[in-house]
DRENLOMAR-675661 format. One record per residue (C-alpha): residue number from 1; x, y, z. Coordinates in Angstrom, 1 decimal, m for minus. Layout:
% DRENLOMAR-675661
(NUM; (X; Y; Z))
...
***
This chain:
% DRENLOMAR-675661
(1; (m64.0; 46.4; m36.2))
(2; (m60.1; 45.0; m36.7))
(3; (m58.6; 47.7; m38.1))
(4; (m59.7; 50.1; m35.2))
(5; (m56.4; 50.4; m33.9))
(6; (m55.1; 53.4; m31.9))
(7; (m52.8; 55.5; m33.9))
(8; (m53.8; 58.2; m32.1))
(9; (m50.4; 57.4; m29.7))
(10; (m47.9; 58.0; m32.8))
(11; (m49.5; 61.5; m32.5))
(12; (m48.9; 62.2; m28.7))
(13; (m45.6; 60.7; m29.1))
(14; (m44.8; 63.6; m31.5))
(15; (m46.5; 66.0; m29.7))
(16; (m44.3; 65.6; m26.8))
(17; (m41.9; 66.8; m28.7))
(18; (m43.1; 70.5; m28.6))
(19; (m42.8; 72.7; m25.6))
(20; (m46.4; 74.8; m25.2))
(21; (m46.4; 78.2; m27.0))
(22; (m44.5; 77.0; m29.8))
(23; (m46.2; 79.4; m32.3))
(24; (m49.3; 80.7; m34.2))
(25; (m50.8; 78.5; m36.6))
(26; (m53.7; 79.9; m38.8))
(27; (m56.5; 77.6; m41.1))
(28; (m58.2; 79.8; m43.9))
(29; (m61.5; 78.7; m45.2))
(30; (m64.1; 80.2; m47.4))
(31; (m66.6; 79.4; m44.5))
(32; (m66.5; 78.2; m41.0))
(33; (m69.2; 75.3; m41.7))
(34; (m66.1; 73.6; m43.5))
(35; (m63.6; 74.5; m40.5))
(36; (m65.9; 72.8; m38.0))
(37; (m67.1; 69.6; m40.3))
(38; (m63.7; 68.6; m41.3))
(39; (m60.7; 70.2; m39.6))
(40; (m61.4; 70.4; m36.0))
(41; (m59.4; 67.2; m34.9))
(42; (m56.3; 68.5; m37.0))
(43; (m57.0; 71.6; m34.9))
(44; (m56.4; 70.0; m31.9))
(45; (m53.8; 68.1; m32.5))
(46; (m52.0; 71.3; m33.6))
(47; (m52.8; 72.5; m29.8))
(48; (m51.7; 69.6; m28.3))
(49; (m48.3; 70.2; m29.6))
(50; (m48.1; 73.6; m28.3))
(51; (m49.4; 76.2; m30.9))
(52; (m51.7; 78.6; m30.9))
(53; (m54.6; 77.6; m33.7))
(54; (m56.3; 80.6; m35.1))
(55; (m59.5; 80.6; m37.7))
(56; (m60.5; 82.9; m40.5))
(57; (m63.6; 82.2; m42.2))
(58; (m67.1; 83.7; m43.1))
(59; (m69.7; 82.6; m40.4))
(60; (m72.6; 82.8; m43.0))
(61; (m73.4; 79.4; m42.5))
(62; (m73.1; 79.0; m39.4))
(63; (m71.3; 76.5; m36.8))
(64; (m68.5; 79.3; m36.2))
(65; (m69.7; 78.4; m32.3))
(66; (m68.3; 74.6; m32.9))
(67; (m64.7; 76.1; m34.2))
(68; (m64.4; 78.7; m31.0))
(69; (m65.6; 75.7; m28.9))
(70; (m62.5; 73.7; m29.5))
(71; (m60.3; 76.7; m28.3))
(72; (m59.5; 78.2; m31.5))
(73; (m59.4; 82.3; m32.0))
(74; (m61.8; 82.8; m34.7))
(75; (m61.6; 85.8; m37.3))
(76; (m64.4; 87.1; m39.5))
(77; (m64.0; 87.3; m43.2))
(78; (m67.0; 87.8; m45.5))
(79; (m65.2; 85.7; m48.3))
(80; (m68.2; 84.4; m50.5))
(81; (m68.1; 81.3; m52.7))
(82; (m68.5; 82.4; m56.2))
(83; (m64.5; 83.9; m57.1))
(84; (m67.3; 86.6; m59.2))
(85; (m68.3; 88.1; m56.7))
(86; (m67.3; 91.7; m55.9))
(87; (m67.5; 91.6; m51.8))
(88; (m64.3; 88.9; m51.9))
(89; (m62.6; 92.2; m52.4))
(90; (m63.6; 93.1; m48.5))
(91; (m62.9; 89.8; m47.5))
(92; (m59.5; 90.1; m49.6))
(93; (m58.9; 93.7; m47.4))
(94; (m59.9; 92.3; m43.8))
(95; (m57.1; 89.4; m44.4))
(96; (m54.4; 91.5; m45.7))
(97; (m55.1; 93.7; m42.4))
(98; (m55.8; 90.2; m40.0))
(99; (m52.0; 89.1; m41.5))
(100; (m50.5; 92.5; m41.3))
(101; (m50.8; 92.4; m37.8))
(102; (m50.2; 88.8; m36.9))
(103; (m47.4; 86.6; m38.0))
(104; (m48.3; 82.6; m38.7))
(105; (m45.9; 80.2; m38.1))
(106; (m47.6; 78.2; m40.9))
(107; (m51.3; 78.9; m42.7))
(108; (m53.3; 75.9; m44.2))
(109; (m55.9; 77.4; m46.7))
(110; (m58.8; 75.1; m47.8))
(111; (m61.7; 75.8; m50.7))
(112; (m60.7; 78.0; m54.3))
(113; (m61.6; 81.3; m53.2))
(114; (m60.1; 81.6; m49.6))
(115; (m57.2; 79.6; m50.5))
(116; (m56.3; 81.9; m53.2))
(117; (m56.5; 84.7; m51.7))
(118; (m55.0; 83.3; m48.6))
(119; (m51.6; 82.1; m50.4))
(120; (m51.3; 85.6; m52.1))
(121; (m51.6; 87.6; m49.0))
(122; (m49.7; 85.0; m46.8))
(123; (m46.6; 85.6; m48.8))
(124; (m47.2; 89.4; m49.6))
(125; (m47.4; 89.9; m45.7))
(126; (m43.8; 86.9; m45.3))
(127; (m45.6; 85.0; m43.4))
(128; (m44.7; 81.2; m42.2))
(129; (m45.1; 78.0; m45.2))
(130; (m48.5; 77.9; m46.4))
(131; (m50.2; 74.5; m47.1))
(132; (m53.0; 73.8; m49.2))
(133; (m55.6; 71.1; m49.1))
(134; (m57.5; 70.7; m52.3))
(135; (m60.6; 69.3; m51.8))
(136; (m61.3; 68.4; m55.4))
(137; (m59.8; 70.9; m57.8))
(138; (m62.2; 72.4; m59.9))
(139; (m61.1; 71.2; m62.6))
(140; (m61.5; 67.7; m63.6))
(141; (m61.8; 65.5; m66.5))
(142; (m65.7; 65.5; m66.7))
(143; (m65.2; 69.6; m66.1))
(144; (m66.7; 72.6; m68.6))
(145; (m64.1; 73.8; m70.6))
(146; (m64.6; 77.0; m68.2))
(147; (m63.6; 75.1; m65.1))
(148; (m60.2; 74.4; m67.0))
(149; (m60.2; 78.4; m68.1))
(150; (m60.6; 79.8; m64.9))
(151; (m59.6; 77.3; m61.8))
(152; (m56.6; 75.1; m63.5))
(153; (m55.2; 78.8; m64.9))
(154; (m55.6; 80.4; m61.0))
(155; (m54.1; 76.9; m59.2))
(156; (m51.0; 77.5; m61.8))
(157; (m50.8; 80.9; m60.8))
(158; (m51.3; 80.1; m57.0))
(159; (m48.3; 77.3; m57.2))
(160; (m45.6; 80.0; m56.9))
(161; (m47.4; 80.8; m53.3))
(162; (m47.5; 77.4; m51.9))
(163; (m45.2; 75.7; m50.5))
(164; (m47.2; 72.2; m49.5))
(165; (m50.4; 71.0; m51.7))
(166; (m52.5; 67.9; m50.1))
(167; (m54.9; 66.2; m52.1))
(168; (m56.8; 63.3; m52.0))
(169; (m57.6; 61.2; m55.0))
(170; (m55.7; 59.8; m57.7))
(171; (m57.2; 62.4; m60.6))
(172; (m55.7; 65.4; m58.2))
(173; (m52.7; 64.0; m57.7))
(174; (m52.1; 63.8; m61.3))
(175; (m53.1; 67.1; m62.2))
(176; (m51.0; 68.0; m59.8))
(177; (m48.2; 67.1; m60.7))
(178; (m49.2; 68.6; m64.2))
(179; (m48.6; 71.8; m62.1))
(180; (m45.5; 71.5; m61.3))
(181; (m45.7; 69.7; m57.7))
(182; (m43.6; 66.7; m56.7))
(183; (m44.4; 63.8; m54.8))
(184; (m42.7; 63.7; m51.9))
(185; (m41.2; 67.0; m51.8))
(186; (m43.7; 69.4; m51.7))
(187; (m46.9; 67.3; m53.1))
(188; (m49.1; 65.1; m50.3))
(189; (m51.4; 61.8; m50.9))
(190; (m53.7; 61.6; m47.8))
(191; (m56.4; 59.7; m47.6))
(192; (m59.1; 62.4; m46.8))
(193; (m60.2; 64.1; m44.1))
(194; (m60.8; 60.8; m41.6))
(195; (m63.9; 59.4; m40.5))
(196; (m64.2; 57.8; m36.7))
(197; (m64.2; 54.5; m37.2))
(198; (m64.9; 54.3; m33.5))
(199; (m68.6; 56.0; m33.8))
(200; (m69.3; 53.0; m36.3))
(201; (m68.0; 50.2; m34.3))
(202; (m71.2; 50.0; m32.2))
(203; (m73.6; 48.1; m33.8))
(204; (m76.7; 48.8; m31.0))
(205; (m79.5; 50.8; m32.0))
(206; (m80.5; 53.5; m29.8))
(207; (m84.0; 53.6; m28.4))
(208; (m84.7; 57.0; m30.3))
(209; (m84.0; 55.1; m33.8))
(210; (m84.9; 57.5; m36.8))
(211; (m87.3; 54.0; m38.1))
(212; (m89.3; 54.4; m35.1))
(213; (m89.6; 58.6; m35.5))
(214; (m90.6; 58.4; m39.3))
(215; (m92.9; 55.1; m38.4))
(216; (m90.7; 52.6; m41.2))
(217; (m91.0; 49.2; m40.4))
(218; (m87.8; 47.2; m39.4))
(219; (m88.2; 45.1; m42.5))
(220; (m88.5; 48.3; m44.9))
(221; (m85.3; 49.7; m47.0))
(222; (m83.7; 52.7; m45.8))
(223; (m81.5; 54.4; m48.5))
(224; (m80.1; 57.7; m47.0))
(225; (m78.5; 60.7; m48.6))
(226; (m76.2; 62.5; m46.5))
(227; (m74.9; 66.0; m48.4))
(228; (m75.7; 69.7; m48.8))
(229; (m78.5; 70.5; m50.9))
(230; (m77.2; 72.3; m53.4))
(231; (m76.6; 71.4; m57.4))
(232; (m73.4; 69.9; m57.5))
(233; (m75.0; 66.9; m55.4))
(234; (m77.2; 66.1; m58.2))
(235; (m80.2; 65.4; m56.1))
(236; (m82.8; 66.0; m58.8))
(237; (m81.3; 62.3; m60.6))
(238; (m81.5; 60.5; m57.8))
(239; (m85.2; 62.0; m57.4))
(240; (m86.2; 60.9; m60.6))
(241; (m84.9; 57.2; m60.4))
(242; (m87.0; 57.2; m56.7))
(243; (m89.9; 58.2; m58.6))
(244; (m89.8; 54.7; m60.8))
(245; (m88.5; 52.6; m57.6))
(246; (m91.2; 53.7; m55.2))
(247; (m94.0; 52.4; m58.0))
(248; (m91.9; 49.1; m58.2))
(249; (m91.5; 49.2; m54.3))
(250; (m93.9; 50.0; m51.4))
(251; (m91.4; 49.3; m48.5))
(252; (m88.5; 51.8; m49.4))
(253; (m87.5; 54.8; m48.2))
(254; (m85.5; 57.5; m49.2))
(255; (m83.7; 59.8; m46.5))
(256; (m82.0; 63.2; m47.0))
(257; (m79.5; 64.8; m44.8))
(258; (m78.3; 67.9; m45.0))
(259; (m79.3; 71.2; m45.4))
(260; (m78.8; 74.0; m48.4))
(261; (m80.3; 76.1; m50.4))
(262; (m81.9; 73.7; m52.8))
(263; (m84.1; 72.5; m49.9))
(264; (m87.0; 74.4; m51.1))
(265; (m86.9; 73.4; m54.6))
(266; (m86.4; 70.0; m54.0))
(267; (m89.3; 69.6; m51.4))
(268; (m91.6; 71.0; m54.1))
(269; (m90.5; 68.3; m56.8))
(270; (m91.3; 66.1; m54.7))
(271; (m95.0; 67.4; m53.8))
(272; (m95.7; 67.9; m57.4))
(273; (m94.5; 65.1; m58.7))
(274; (m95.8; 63.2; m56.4))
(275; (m92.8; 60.9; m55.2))
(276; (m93.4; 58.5; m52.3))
(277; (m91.6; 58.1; m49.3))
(278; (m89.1; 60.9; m49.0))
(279; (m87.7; 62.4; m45.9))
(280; (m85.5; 65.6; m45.5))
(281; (m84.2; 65.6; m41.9))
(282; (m81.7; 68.4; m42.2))
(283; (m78.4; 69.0; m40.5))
(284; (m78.5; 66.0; m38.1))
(285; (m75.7; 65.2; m35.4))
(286; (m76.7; 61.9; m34.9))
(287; (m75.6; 60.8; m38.7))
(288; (m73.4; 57.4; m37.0))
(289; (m76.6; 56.4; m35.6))
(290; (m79.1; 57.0; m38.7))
(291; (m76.5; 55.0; m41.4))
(292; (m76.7; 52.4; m38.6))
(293; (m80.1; 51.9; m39.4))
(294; (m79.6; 52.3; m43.0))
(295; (m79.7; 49.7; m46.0))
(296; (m78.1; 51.1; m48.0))
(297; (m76.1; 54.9; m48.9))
(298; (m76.6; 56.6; m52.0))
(299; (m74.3; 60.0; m53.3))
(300; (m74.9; 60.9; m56.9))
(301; (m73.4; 64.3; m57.1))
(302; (m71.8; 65.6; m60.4))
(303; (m68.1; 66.1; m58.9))
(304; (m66.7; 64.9; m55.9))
(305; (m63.2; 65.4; m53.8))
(306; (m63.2; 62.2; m51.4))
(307; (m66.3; 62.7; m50.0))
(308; (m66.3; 61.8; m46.0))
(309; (m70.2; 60.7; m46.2))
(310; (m69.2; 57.6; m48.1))
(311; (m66.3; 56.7; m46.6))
(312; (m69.0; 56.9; m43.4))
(313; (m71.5; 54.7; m45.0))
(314; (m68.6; 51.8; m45.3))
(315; (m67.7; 52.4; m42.2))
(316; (m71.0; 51.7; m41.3))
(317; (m70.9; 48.6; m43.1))
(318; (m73.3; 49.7; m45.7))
(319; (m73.1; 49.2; m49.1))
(320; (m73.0; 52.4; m51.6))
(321; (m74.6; 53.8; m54.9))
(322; (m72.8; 56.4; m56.3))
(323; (m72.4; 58.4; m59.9))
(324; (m68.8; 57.3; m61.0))
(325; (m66.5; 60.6; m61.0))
(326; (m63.9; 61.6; m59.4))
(327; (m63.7; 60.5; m55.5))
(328; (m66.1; 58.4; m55.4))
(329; (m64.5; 55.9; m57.6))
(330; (m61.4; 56.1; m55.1))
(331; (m63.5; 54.7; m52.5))
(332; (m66.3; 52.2; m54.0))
(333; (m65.2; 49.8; m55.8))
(334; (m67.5; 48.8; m58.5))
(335; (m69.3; 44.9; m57.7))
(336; (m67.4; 44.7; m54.4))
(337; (m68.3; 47.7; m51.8))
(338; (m71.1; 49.3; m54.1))
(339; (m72.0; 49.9; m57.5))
(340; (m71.0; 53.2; m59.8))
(341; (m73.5; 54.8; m62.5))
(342; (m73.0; 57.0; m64.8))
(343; (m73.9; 60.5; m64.5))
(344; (m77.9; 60.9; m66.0))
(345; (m77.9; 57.1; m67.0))
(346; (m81.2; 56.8; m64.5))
(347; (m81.4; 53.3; m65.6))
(348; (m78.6; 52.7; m64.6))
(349; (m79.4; 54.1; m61.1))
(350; (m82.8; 52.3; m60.8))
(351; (m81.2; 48.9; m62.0))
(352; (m78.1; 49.3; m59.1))
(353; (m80.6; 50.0; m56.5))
(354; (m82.7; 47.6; m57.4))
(355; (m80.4; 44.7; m57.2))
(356; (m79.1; 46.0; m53.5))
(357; (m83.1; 46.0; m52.5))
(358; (m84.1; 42.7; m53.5))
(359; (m80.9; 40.8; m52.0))
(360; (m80.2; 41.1; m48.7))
(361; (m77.0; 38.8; m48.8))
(362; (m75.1; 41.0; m51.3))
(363; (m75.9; 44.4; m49.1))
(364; (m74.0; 42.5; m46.2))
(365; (m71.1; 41.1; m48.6))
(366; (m70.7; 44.7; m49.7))
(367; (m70.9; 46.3; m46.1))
(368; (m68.5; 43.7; m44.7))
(369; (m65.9; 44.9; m47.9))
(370; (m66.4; 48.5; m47.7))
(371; (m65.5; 48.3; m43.6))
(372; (m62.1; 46.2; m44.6))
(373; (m61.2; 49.5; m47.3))
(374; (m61.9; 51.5; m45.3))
(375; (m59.3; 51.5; m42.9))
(376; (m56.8; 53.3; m44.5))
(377; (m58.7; 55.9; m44.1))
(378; (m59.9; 56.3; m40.5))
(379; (m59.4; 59.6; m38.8))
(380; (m56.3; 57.9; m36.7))
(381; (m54.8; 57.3; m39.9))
(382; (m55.4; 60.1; m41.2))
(383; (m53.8; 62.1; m38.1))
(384; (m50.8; 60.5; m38.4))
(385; (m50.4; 61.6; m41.8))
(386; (m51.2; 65.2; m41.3))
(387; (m49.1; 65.3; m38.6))
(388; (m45.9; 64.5; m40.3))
(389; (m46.6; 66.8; m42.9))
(390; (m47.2; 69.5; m40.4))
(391; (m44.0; 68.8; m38.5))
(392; (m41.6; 68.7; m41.7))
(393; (m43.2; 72.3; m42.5))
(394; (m42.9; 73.8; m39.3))
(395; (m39.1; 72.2; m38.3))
(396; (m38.9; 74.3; m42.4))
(397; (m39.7; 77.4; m41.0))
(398; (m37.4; 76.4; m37.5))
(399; (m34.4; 76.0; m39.5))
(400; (m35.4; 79.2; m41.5))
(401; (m35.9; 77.3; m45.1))
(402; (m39.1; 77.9; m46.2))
(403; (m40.8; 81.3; m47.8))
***
């Protein structure tokens, strides 16, 4: 793949920089699953330039293990999801004591609940600048009036406590600037978390292929999901448009990776309602190798951030369906790398699948475009970017300006 190219030494160059022990840094997170899927690398690249990375999550779903793993000192807090639920007040107590007693050269909150509640207390406690990454605000123009109510009201609030904000699509950065934050000073475009180009460059097919487990034939479609089962990823649509395809076509099949509390439910549509050819395969660490044997990669949820699983799929080469919101129409671009559908318009969805099943030729034209995009985003990209925003915050708190 060209635009593999090793940024990774910019990094080490301005790692060198620091002398070991420089400081404590600290990443919040609602839950440690998100920690150890996203934020690892940027984890060790903090260590590398001499600081002292600390976590503080909820382990409820697991993969706290893969976070202490990579040398960082983990810290339970029960935060839960909903911002309704009583027991975030625990998790808001077990953080005010966790920063009473330590001081953070800099904290980077992720997801609504933790990061609000980590912003308050960072600066309650003075503690070091505090970043935030938002993942896909809440808010959002296809959003229930509620969303606007509730989240756009808190981030407004939140602003006075945060020194850096990161986000990564166009529709954030505008509404962030509608709060107040300015490009270049305190307001950050990256592009996304990263994805590894590198795991995607091999185009070999291992012997232990997922065809040859689930008995698919090498000329059979493959369209994989890869997401959380939950609601927002709008599963049930892309269900219901597999129902029509399947009677159209005996020689697809439709893959789902992830795991989540919808599992259940969904496994049961699919037994009553007697849909063909589905697999769920559940949390899978071998994802590079399964959308190498992919056709072609499907995400249909209701409201994205930048979601890494497409940015994967081009990376794979492969070319995408996807509902047209918010971060996915940053990274597909409509009758080049994949095709976007409306949210519901199963039609729609049948008609874009349909057209990437029956041509071969326009799935490879659309791989080969979605692997030139995406380079910007690549992980070494990626790390370059966070690092410079890392370093201007903590040479801030060095020189005594921030908080």
């Amino acid at each position: 793949m060209d635009c593999i190219v090793n940024k990774k030494e910019n990094v080490e160059q301005s790692c060198g920089t620091y002398v070991q022990n420089n400081g404590k840094i600290l990443f919040i997170a609602t839950v440690y699953n998100h920690l150890a899927a996203f934020h690892i690398p940027f984890m060790k690249m903090l260590q590398e330039k001499g600081y002292e990375v600390h976590a503080a999550a909820s382990s409820v779903t697991g993969r706290r293990d893969d976070v202490e793993n990579a040398g960082v000192i983990c810290w339970e807090i029960p935060f839960k999801r909903s911002p309704y639920n009583p027991a975030n007040f625990k998790a808001f107590l077990e953080l005010r004591s966790l920063l009473k007693n330590h001081h953070f050269d800099l904290i980077h909150v992720h997801t609504p609940v933790a990061a609000f509640l980590g912003r308050f207390l960072a600066k309650s406690t003075h503690q070091g600048p505090v970043l935030y990454t938002a993942h896909g605000f809440h808010f959002y123009k296809e959003a229930p009036r509620r969303n606007w109510l509730i989240y756009y009201t808190a981030e407004r609030i939140a602003s006075r406590w945060t020194d850096g904000l990161i986000v990564m699509n166009s529709e954030d950065f505008e509404n962030a600037q509608k709060l107040s934050f300015k490009a270049g000073e305190n307001l950050f475009y990256v592009h996304g978390v990263g994805v590894d180009l590198s795991e995607y460059a091999d185009p070999l097919v291992c012997e232990n292929n997922i065809r040859a487990s689930l008995g698919i034939g090498q000329e059979d479609i493959i369209v994989t999901c890869v997401a959380e089962l939950i609601e927002r990823k709008n599963h049930d649509f892309l269900l219901d448009a597999w129902g029509e395809l399947t009677r159209r076509h005996n020689y697809i099949h439709l893959l789902f990776v992830g795991t989540g509390e919808k599992m259940a439910t969904l496994q049961k549509k699919v037994l009553q309602e007697h849909i063909q050819r589905v697999y769920f395969l559940g949390y899978r660490r071998d994802v590079p190798q399964i959308l190498r044997e992919t056709d072609i990669v499907t995400l249909v949820s209701k409201h994205e951030g930048l979601p890494r699983c497409i940015m994967e799929a081009m990376a794979a080469g492969k070319p995408v369906v996807a509902s047209n919101v918010r971060g996915n129409r940053d990274l597909v671009e409509h009758g080049r790398t994949g095709f976007l559908v409306e949210l519901e318009d199963i039609s729609g969805l049948i008609q874009a699948f349909e057209k990437l099943i029956l041509d071969r030729q326009l799935r490879i034209s659309m791989g080969i475009a979605g692997q030139k995009k995406i380079c910007d985003y690549s992980l070494e990209n990626v790390l370059v970017e966070m690092s410079d925003i890392y370093d201007l915050y903590l040479s801030k708190k060095a020189l005594g300006v921030a908080s």
